[in-house]
C-alpha positions in Angstrom: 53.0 -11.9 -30.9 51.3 -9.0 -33.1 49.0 -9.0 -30.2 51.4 -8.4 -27.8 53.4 -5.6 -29.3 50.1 -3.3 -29.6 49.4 -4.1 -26.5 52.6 -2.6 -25.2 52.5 -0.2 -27.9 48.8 1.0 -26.7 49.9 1.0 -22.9 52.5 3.7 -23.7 50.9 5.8 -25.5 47.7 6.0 -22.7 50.2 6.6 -20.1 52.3 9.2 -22.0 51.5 13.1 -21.8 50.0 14.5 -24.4 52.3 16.7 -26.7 53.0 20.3 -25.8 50.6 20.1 -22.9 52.4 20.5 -19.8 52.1 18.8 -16.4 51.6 21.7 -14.4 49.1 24.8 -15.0 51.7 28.0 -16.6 49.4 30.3 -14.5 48.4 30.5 -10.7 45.0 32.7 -11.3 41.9 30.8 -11.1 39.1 31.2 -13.4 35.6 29.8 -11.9 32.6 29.4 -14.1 31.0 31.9 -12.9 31.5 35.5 -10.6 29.8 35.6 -7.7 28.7 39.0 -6.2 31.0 41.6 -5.6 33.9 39.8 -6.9 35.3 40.0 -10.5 37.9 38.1 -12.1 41.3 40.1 -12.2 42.1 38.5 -15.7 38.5 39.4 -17.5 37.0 39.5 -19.3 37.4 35.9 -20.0 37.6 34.5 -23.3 35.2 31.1 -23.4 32.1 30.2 -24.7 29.4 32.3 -23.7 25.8 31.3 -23.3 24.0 34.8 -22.4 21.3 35.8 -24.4 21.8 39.3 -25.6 18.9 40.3 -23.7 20.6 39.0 -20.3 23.9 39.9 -21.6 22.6 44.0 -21.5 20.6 42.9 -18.7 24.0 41.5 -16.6 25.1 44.7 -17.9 22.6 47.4 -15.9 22.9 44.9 -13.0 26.2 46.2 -12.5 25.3 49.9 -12.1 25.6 50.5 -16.1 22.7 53.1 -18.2 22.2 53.6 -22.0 23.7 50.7 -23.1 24.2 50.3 -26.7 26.0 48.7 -29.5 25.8 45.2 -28.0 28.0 43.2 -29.9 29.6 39.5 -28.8 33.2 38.9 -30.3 34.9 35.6 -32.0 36.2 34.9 -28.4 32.8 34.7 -26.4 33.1 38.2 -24.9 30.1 40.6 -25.3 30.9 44.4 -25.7 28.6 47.5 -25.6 28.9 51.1 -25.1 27.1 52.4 -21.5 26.6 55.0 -19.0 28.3 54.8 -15.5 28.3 58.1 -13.4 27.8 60.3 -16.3 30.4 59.1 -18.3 30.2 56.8 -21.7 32.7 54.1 -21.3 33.3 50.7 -23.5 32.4 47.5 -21.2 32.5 44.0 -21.6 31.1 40.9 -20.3 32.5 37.9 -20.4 31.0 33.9 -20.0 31.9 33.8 -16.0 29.8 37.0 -15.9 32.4 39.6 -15.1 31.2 42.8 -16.6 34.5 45.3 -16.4 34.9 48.5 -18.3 37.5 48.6 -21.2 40.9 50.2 -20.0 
């Protein structure tokens, strides 16, 4: 009989949702794992767990049409920041884990 009841007890609690997750995603944009060319996430940067190197990090950064980039610093949410060069003006960018590089508003 003991069997029996954690056996039910067990089948609930797999087949109940997990508590204060919700069924259905609370937002409609999509994050991929990674931008592709020409196309940046509207939401970044993206906070996640970030795997570039500091050298590709600043790397990712003159990719993207940045100079003089300095100050390279990665954050507690996975995001690396830097000072740089862009048409003759110094802005703050960041780069973030799906390799979106967007200057700071």
């Amino acid at each position: 009989m003991k069997k029996l009841a954690f056996s039910l007890v067990a089948a609930c609690l797999a087949t109940a949702p997990a508590f204060g997750q919700s069924e259905t995603p609370t937002t409609s944009q999509t994050t991929p794992a990674l931008s592709t060319s020409g196309q940046t996430n509207p939401g970044a940067p993206v906070a996640g767990k970030n795997s570039f190197t500091e050298a590709q990090a600043k790397s990712r950064i003159e990719d993207a049409g940045y100079k003089d980039v300095t100050s390279l610093k990665l954050d507690d949410q996975g995001v690396w920041w830097a000072t740089a060069t862009k048409d003759g003006k110094q802005a703050n960018v960041s780069l973030d884990f799906q390799g979106n590089v967007v200057m700071a508003k």
